[in-house]
PyMOL Python script that loads the backbone (N, CA, C, O; Angstrom):
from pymol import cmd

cmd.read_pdbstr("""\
ATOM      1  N   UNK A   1       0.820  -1.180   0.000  1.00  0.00           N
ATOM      2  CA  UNK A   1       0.000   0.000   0.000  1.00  0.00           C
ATOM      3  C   UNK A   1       0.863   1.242   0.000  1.00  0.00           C
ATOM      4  O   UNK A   1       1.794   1.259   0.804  1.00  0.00           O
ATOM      5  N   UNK A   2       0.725   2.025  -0.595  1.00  0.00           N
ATOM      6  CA  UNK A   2       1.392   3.196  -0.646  1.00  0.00           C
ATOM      7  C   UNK A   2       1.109   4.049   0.162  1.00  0.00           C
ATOM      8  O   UNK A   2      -0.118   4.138   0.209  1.00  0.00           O
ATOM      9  N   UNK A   3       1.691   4.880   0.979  1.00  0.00           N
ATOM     10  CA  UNK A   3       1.206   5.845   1.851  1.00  0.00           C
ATOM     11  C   UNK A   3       0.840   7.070   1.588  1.00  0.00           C
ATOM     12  O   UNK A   3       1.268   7.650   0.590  1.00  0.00           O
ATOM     13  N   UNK A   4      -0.225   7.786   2.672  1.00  0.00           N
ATOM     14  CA  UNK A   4      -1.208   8.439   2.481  1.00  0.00           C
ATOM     15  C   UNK A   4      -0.622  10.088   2.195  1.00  0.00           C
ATOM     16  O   UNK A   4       0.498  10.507   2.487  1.00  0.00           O
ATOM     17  N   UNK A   5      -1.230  10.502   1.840  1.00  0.00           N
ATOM     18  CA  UNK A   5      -0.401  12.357   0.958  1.00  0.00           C
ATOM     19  C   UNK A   5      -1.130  12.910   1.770  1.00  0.00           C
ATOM     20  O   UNK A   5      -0.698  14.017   2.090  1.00  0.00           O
ATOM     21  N   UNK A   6      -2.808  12.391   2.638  1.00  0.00           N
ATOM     22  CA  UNK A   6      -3.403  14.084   3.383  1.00  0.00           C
ATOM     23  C   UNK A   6      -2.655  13.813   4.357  1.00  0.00           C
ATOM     24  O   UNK A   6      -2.029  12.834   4.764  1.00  0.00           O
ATOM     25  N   UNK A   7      -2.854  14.989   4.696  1.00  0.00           N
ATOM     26  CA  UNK A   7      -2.325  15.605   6.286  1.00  0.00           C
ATOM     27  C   UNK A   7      -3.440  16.193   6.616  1.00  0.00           C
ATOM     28  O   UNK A   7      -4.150  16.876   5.879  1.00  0.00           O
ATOM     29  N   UNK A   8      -3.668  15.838   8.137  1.00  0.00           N
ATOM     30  CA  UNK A   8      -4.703  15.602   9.011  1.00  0.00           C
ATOM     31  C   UNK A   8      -4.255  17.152   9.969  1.00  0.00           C
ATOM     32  O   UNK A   8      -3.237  17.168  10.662  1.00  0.00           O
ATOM     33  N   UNK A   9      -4.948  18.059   9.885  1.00  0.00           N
ATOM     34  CA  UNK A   9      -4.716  18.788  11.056  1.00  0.00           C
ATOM     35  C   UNK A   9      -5.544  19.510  12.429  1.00  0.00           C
ATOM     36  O   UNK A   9      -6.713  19.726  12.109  1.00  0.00           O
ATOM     37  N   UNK A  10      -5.347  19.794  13.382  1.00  0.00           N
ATOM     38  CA  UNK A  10      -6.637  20.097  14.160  1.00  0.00           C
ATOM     39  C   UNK A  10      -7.364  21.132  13.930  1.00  0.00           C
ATOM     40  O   UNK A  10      -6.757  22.020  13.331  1.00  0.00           O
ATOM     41  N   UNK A  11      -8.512  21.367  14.199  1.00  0.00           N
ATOM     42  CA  UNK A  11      -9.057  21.531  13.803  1.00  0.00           C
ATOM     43  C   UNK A  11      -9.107  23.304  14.801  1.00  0.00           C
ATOM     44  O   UNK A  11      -9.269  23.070  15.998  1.00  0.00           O
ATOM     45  N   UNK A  12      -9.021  24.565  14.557  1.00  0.00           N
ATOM     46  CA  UNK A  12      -8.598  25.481  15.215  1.00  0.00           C
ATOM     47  C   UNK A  12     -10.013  26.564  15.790  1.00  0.00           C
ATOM     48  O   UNK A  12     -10.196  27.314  16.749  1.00  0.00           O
ATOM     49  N   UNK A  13     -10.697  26.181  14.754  1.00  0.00           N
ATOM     50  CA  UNK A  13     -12.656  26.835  14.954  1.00  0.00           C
ATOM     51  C   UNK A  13     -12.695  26.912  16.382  1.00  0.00           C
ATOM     52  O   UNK A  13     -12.243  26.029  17.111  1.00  0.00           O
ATOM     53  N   UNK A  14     -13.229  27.953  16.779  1.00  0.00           N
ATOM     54  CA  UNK A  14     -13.805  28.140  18.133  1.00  0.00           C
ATOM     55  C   UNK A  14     -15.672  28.166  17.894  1.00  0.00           C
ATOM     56  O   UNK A  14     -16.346  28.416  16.894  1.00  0.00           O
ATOM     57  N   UNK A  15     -16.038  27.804  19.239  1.00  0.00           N
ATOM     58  CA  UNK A  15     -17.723  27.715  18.946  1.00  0.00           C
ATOM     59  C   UNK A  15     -17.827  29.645  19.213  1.00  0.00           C
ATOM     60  O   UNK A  15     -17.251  30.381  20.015  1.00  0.00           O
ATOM     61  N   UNK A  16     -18.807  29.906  18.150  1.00  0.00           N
ATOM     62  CA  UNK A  16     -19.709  31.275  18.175  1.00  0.00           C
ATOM     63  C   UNK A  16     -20.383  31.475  19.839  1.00  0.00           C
ATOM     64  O   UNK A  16     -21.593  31.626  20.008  1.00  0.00           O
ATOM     65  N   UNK A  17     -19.587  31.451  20.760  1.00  0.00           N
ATOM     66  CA  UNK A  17     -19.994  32.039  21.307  1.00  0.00           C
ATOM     67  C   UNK A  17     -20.767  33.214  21.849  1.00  0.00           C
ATOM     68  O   UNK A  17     -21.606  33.069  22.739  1.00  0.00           O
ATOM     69  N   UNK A  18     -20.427  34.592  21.207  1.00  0.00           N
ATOM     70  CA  UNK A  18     -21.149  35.457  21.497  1.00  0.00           C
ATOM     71  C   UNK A  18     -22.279  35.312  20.682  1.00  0.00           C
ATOM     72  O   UNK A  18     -23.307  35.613  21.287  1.00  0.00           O
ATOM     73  N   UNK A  19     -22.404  35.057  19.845  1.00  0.00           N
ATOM     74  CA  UNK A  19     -23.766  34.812  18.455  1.00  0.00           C
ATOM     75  C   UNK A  19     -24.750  34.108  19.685  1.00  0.00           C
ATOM     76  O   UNK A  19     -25.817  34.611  20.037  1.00  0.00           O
ATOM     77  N   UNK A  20     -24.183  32.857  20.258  1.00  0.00           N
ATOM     78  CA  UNK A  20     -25.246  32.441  20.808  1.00  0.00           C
ATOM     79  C   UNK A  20     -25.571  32.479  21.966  1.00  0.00           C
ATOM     80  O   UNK A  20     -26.443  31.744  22.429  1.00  0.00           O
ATOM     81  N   UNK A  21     -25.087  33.126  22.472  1.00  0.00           N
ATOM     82  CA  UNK A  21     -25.470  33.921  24.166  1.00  0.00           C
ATOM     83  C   UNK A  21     -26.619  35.142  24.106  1.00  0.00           C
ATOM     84  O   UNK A  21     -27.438  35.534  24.937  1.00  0.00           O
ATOM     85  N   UNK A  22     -26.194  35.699  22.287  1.00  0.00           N
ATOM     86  CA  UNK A  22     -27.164  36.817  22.225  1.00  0.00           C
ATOM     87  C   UNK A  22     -28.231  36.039  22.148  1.00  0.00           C
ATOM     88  O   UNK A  22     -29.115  36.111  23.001  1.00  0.00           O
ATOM     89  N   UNK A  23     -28.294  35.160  21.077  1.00  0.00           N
ATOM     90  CA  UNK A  23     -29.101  34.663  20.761  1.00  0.00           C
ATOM     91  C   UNK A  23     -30.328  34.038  22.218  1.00  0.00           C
ATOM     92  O   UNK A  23     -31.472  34.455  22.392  1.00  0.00           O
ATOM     93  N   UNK A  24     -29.937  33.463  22.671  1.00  0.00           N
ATOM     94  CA  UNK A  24     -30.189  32.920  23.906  1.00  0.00           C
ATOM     95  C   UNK A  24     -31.219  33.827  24.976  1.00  0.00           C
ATOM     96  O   UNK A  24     -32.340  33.654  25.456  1.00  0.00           O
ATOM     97  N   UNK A  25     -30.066  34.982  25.058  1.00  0.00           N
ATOM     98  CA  UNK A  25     -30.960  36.300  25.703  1.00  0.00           C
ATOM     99  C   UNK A  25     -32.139  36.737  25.307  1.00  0.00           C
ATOM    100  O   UNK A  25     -33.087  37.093  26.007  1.00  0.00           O
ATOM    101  N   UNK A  26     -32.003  36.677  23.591  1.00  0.00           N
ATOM    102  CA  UNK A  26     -33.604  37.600  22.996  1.00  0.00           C
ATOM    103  C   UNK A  26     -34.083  36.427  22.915  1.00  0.00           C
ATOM    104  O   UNK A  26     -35.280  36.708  22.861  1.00  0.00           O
ATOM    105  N   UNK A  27     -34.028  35.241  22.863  1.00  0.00           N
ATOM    106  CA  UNK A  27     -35.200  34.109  22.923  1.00  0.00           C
ATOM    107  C   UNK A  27     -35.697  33.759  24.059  1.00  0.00           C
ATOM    108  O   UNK A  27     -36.890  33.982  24.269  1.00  0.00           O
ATOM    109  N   UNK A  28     -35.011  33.226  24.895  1.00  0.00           N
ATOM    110  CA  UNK A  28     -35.485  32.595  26.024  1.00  0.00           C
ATOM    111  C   UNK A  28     -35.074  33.302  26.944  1.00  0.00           C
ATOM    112  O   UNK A  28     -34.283  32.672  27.646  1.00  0.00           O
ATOM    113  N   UNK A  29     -35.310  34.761  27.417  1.00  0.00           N
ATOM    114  CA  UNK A  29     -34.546  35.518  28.674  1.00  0.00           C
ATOM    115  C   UNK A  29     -35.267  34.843  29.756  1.00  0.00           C
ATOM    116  O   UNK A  29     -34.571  35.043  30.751  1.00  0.00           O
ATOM    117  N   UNK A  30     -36.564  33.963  30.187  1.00  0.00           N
ATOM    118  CA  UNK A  30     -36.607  33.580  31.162  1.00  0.00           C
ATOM    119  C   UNK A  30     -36.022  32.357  31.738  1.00  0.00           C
ATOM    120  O   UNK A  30     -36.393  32.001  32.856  1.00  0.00           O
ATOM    121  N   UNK A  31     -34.931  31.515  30.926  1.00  0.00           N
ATOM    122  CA  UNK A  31     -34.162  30.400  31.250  1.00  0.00           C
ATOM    123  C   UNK A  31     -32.664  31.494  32.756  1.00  0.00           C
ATOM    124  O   UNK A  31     -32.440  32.689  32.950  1.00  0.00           O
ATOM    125  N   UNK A  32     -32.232  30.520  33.229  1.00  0.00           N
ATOM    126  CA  UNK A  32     -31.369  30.869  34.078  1.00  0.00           C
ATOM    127  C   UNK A  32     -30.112  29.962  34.012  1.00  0.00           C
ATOM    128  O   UNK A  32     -29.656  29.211  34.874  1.00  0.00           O
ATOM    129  N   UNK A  33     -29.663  30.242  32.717  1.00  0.00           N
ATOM    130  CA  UNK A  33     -28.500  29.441  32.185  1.00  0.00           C
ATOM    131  C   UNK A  33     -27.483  29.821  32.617  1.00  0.00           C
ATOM    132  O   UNK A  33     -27.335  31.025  32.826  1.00  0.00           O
ATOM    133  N   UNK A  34     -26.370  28.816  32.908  1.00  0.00           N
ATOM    134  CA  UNK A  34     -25.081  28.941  33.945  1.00  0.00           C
ATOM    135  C   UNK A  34     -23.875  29.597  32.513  1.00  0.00           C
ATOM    136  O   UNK A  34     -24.257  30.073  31.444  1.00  0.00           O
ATOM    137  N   UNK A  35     -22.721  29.450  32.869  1.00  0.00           N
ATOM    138  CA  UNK A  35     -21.805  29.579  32.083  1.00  0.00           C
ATOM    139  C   UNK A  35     -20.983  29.429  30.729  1.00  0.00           C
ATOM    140  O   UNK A  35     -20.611  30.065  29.743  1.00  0.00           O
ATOM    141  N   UNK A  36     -20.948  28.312  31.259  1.00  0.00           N
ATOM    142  CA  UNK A  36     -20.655  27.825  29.798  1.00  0.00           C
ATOM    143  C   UNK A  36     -21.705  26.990  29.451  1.00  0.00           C
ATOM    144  O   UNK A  36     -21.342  25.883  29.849  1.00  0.00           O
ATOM    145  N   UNK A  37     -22.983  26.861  28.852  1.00  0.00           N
ATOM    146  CA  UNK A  37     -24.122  26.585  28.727  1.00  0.00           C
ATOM    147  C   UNK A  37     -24.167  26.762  27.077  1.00  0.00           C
ATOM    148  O   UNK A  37     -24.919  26.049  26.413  1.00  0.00           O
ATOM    149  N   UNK A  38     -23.529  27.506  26.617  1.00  0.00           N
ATOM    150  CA  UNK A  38     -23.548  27.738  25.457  1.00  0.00           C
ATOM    151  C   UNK A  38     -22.456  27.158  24.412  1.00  0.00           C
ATOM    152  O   UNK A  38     -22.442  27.232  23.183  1.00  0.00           O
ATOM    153  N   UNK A  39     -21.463  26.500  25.390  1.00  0.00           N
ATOM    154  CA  UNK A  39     -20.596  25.454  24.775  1.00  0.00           C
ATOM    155  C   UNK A  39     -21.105  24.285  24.484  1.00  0.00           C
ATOM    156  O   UNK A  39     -20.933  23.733  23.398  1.00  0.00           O
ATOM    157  N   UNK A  40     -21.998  23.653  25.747  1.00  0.00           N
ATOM    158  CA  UNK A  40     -23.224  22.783  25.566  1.00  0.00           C
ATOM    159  C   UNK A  40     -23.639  22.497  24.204  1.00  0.00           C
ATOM    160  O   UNK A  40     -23.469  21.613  23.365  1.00  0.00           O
ATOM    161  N   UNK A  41     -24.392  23.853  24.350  1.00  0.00           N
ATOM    162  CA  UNK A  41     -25.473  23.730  22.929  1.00  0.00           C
ATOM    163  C   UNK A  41     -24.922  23.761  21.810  1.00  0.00           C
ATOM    164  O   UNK A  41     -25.434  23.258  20.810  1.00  0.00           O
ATOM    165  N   UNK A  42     -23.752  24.383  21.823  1.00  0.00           N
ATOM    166  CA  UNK A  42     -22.989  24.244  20.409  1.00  0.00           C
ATOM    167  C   UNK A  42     -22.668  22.869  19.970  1.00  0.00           C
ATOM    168  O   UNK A  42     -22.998  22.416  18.874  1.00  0.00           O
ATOM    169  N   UNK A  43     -21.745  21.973  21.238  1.00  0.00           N
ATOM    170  CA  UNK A  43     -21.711  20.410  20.853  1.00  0.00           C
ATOM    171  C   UNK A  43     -22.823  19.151  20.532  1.00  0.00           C
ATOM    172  O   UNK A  43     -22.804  18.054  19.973  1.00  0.00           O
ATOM    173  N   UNK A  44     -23.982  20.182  21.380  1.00  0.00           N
ATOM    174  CA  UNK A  44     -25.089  19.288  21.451  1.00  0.00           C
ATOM    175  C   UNK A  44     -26.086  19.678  19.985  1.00  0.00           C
ATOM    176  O   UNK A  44     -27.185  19.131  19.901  1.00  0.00           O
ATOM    177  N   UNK A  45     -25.717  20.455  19.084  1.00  0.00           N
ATOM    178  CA  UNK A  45     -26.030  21.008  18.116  1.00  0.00           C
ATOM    179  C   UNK A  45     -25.157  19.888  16.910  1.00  0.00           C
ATOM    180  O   UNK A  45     -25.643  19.033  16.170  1.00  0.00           O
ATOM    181  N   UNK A  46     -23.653  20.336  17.101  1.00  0.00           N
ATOM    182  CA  UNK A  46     -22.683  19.474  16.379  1.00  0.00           C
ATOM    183  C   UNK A  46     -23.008  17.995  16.517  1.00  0.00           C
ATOM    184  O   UNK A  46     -22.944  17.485  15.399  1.00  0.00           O
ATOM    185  N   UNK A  47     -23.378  16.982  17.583  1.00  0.00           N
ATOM    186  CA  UNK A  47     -23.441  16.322  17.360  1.00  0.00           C
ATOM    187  C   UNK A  47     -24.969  15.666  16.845  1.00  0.00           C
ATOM    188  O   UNK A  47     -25.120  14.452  16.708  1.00  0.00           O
ATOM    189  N   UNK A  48     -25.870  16.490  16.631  1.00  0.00           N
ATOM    190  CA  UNK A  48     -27.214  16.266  15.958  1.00  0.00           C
ATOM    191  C   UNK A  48     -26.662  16.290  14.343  1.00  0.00           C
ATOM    192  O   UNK A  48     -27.147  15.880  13.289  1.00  0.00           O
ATOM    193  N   UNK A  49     -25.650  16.844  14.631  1.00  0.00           N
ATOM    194  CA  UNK A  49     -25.991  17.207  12.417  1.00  0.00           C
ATOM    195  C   UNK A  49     -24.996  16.031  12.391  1.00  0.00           C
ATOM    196  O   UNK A  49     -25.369  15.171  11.593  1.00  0.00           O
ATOM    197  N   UNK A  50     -23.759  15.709  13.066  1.00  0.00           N
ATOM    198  CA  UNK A  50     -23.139  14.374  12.726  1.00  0.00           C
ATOM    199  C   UNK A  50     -23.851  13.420  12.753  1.00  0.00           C
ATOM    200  O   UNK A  50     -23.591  12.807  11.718  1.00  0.00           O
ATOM    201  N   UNK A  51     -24.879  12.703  13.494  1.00  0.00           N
ATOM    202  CA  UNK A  51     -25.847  12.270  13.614  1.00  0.00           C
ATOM    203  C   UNK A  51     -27.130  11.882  11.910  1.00  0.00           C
ATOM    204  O   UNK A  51     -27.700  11.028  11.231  1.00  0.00           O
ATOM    205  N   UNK A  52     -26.890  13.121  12.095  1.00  0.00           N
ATOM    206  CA  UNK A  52     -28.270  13.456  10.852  1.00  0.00           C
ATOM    207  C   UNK A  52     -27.647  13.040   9.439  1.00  0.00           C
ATOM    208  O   UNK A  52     -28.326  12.606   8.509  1.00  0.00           O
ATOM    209  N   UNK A  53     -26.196  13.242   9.403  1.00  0.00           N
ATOM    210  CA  UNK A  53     -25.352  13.563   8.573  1.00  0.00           C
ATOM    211  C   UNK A  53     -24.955  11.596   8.332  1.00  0.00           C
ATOM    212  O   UNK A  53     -24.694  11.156   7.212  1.00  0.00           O
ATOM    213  N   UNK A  54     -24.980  11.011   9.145  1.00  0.00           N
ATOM    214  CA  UNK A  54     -24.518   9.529   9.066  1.00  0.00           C
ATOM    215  C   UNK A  54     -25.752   8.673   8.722  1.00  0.00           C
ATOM    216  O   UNK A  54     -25.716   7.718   7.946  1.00  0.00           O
ATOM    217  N   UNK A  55     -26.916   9.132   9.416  1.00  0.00           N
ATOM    218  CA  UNK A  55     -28.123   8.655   9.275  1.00  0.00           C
ATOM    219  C   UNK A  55     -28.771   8.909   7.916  1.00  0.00           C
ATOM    220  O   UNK A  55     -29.529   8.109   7.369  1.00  0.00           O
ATOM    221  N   UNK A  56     -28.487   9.830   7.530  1.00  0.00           N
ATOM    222  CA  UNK A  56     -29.026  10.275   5.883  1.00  0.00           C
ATOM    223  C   UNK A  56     -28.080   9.236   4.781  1.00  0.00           C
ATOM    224  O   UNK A  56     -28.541   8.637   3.809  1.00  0.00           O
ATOM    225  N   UNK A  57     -26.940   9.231   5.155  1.00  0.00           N
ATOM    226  CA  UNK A  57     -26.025   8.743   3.875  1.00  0.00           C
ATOM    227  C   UNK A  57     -26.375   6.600   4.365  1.00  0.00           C
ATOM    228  O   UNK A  57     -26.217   5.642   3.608  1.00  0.00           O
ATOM    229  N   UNK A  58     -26.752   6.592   5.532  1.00  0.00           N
ATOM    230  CA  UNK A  58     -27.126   4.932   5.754  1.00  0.00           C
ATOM    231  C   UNK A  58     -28.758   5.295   4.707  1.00  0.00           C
ATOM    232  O   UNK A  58     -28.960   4.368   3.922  1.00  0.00           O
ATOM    233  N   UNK A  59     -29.594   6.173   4.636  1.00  0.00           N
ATOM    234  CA  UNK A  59     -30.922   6.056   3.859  1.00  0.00           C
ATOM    235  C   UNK A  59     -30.334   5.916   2.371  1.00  0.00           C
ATOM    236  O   UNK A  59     -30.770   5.196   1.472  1.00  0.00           O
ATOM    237  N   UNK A  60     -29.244   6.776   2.341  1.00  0.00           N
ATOM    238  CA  UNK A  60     -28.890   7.292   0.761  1.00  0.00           C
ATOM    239  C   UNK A  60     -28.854   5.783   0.221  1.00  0.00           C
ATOM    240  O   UNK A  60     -29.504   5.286  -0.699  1.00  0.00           O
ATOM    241  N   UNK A  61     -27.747   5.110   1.206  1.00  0.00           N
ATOM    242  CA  UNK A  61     -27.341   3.998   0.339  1.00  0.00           C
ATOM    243  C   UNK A  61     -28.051   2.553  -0.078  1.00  0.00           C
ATOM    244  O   UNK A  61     -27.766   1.701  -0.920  1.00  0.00           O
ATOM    245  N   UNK A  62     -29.523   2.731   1.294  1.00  0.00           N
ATOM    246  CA  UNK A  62     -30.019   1.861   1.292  1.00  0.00           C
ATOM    247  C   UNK A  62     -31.180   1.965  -0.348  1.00  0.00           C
ATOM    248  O   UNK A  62     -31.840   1.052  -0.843  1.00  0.00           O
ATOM    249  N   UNK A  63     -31.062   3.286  -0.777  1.00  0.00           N
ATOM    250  CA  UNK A  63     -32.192   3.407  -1.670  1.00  0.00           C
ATOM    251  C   UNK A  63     -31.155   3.484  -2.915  1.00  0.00           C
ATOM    252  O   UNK A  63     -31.486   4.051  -3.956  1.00  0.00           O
ATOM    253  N   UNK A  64     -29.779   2.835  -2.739  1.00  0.00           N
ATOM    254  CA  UNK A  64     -28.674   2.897  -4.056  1.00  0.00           C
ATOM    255  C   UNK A  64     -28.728   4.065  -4.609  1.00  0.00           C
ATOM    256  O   UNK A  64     -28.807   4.237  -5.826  1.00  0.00           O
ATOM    257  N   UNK A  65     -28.682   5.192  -3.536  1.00  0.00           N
ATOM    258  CA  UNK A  65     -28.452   6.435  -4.436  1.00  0.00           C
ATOM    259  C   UNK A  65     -26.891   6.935  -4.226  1.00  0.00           C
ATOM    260  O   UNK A  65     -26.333   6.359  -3.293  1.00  0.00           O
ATOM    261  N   UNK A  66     -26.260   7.700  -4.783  1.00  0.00           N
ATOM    262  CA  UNK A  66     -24.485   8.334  -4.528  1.00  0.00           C
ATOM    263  C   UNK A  66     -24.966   9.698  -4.008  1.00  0.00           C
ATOM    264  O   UNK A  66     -24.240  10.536  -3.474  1.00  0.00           O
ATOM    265  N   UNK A  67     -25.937   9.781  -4.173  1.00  0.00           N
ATOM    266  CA  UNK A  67     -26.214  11.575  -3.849  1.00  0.00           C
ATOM    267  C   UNK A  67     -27.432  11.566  -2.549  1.00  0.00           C
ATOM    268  O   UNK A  67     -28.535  11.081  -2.803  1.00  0.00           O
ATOM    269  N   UNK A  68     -27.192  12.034  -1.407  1.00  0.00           N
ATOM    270  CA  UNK A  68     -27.720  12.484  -0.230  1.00  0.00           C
ATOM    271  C   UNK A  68     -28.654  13.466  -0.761  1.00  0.00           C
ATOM    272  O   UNK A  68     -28.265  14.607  -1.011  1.00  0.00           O
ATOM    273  N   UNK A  69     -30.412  12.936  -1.037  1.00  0.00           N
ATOM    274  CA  UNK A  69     -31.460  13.938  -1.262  1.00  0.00           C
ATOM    275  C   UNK A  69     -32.063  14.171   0.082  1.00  0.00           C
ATOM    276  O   UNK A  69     -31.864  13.429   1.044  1.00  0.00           O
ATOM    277  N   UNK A  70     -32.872  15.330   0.100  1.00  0.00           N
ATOM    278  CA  UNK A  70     -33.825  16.125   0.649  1.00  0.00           C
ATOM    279  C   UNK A  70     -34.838  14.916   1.426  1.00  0.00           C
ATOM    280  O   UNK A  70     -34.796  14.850   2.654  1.00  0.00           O
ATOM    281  N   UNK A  71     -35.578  14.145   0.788  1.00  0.00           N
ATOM    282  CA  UNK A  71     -36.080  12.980   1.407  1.00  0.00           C
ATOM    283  C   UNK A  71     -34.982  12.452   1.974  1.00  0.00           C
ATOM    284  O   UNK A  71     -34.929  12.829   3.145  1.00  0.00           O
ATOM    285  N   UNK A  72     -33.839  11.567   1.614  1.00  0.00           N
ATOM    286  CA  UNK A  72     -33.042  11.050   2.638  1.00  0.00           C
ATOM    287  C   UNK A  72     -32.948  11.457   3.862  1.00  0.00           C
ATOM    288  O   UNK A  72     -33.171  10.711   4.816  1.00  0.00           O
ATOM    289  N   UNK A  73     -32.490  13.107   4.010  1.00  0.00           N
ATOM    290  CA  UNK A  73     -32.477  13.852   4.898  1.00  0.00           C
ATOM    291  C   UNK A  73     -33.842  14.528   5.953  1.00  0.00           C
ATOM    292  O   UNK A  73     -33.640  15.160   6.990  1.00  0.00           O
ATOM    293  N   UNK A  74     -34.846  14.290   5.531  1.00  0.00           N
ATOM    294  CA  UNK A  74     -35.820  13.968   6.492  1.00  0.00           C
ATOM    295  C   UNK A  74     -36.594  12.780   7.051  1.00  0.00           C
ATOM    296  O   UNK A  74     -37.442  12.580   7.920  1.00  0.00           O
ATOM    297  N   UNK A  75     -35.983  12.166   6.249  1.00  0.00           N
ATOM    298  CA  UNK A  75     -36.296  10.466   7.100  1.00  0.00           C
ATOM    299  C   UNK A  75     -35.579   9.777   8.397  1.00  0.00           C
ATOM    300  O   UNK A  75     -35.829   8.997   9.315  1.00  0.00           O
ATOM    301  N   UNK A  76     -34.288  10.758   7.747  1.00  0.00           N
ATOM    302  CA  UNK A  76     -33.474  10.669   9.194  1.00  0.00           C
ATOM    303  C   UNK A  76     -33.902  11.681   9.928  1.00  0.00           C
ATOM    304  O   UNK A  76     -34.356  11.385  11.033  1.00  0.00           O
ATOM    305  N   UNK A  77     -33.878  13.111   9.531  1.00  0.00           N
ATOM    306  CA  UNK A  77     -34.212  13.570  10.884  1.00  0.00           C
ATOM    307  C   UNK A  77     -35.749  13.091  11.684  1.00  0.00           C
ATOM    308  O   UNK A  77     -35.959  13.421  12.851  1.00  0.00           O
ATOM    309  N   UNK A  78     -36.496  12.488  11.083  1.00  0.00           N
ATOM    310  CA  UNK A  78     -37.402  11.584  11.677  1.00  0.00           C
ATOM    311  C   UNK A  78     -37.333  10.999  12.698  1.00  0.00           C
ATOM    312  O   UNK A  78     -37.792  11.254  13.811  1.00  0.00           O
ATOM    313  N   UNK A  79     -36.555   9.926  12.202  1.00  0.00           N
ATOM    314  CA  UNK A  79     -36.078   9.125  13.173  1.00  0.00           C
ATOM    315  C   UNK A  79     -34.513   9.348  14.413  1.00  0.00           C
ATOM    316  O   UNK A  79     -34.173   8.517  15.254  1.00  0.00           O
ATOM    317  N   UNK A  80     -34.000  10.363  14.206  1.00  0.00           N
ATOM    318  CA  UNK A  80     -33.212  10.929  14.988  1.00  0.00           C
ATOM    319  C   UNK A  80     -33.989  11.650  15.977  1.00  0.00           C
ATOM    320  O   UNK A  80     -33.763  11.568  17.184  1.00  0.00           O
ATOM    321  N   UNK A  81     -34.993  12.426  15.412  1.00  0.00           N
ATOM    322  CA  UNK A  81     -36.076  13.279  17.035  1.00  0.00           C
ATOM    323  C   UNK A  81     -36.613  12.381  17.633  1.00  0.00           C
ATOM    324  O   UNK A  81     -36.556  12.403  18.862  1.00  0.00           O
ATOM    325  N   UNK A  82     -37.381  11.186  16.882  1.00  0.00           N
ATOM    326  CA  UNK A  82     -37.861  10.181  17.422  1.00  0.00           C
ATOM    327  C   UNK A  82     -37.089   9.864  18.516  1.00  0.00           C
ATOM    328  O   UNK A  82     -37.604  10.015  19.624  1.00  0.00           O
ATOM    329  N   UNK A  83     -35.783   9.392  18.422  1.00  0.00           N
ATOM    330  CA  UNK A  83     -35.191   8.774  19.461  1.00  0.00           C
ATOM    331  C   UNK A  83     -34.442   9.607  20.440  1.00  0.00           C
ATOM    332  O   UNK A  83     -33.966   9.040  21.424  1.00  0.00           O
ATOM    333  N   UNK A  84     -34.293  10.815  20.291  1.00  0.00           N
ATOM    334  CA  UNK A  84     -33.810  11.827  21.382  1.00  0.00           C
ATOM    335  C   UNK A  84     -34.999  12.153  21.683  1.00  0.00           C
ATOM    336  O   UNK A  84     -34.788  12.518  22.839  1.00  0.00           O
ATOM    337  N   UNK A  85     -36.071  12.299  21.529  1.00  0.00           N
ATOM    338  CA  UNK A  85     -36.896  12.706  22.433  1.00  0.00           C
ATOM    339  C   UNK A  85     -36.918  11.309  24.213  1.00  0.00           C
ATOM    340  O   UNK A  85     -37.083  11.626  25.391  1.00  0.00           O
ATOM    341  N   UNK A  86     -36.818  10.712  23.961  1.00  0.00           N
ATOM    342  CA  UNK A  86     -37.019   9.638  24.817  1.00  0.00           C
ATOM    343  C   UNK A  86     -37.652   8.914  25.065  1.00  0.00           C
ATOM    344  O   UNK A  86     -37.370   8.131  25.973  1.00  0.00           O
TER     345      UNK A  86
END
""", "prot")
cmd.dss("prot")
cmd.show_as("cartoon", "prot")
cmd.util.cbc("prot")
cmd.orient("prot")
């Protein structure tokens, strides 16, 4: 096997913090959210679309398509709320 040419590097993005603290304030000012609360929601955000994002391409392939459609992508999120809800 010949070895690999990418180079892998970390990844340097910080979460939008202030975006979503504002955000937070003009929506829900009656929550009493702690500190970093908004790091939370950012990961807990990230890992819904990885989620959504793995679950769509398992629909894609089951219907032999190469291309991730619009239906794919709400069948999973279907069944992804389905099961986080509890």
């Amino acid at each position: 096997m010949a070895p690999s040419t990418t180079v892998t590097r970390p990844v340097k993005r910080k979460a939008p913090r202030t975006f979503l603290k504002r955000t937070l304030k003009q929506k829900k000012r009656y929550l009493g959210l702690g500190r970093c609360c908004d790091l939370l929601i950012h990961l807990n955000s990230l890992l819904f679309v990885q989620r959504l994002a793995e679950e769509s391409r398992t629909n894609a392939c089951e219907s032999k398509s190469r291309v991730i459609k619009k239906d794919h992508v709400l069948a999973a999120a279907k069944v992804i709320l389905k099961k986080s809800k509890g």
